[in-house]
C-alpha positions, 0 to 999 in steps of 0.5 A, a space after each residue: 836417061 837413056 842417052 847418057 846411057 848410050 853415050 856412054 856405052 859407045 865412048 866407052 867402045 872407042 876407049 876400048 877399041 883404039 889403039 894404045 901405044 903403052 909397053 907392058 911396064 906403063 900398062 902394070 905401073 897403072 893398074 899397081 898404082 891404081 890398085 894402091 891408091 884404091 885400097 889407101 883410099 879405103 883403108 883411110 875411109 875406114 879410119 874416118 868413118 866408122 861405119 864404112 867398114 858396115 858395106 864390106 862386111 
C-alpha cells in the first residue's frame, strides 16, 4: 500500500512540475468544462438516485 502511495505522490510531482505549453484560454476552457461536466453529473445523480442529495446535505 504504501508503494501505490508513493508512486503516486511522485507522478504526481512530475505532473505538476513539467513544463506545460497551454495559453491562458485552453487552462479556463478546462476547468469550465471540467467544473460543467461535474455539476451535470451531480445534478443527474441526483435525478437518478434520490438518496445522493443525503451526502450534500
Amino acid at each position: 500500500m504504501m508503494y501505490v502511495f508513493l508512486s503516486f505522490l511522485v507522478f504526481n510531482l512530475i505532473a505538476f512540475f513539467s513544463p506545460k505549453r497551454l495559453v491562458p484560454i485552453e487552462i479556463y476552457a478546462t476547468y469550465v468544462f471540467a467544473y460543467a461536466y461535474g455539476g451535470t453529473t451531480m445534478v443527474l445523480k441526483m435525478i437518478a438516485f434520490p438518496g445522493y442529495a443525503g451526502f450534500y446535505t
